[in-house]
N, C-alpha and C positions, 0 to 999 in steps of 0.2 A: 292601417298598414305601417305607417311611421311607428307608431308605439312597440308594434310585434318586430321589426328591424332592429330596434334598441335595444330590446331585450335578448333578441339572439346575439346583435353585438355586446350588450355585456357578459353574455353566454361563454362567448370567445375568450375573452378577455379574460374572465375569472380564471379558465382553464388553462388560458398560457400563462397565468401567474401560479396555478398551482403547479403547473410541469418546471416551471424557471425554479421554484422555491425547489421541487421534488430533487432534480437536477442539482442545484446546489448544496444541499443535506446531501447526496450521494457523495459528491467531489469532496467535501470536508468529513465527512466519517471512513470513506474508503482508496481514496486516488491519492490525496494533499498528504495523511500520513505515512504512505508508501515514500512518495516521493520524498518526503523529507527527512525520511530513515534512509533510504537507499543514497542519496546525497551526502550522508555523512559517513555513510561506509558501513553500515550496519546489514544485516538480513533482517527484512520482512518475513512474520509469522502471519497467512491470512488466518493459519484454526484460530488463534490467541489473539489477533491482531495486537502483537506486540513487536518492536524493536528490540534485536538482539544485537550482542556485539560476537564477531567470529573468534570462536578458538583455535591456534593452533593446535595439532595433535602434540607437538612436544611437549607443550606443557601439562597434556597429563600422563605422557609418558616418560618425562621427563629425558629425554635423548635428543639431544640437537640433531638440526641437518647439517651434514658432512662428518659429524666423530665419525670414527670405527665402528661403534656399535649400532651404530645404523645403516653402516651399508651390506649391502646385498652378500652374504657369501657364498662361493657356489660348491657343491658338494665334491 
């Protein structure tokens, strides 16, 4: 009965080691580079899982905010 006890306890054991390892490959392939894009001011892509940096629209419209030509005229 001792013998069969040790081996369901290493049973256990095996198993919380593969969930802690499973768990931590999760946290470093998907959570940890979130956070450390979003940290720096970047957007997260999940399709790409890439860090991006924001554009503003002026810059490819090339019209600052506040000219003339950017504000609203009304008809």
């Amino acid at each position: 009965m001792l013998r069969l006890l040790s081996r369901i306890h290493l049973a256990y054991i095996g198993l919380f080691f593969i969930a802690c390892v499973g768990v931590f490959i999760y946290e470093a392939t998907y959570v940890w580079p979130v956070q450390r894009c979003e940290s720096h001011g970047g957007w997260w892509s999940a399709r790409y899982h890439q860090c991006a940096t924001p554009m503003p629209i002026w810059r490819i419209t090339g019209r600052r905010p506040g000219t003339p030509e950017a504000a609203h005229r009304a008809p």
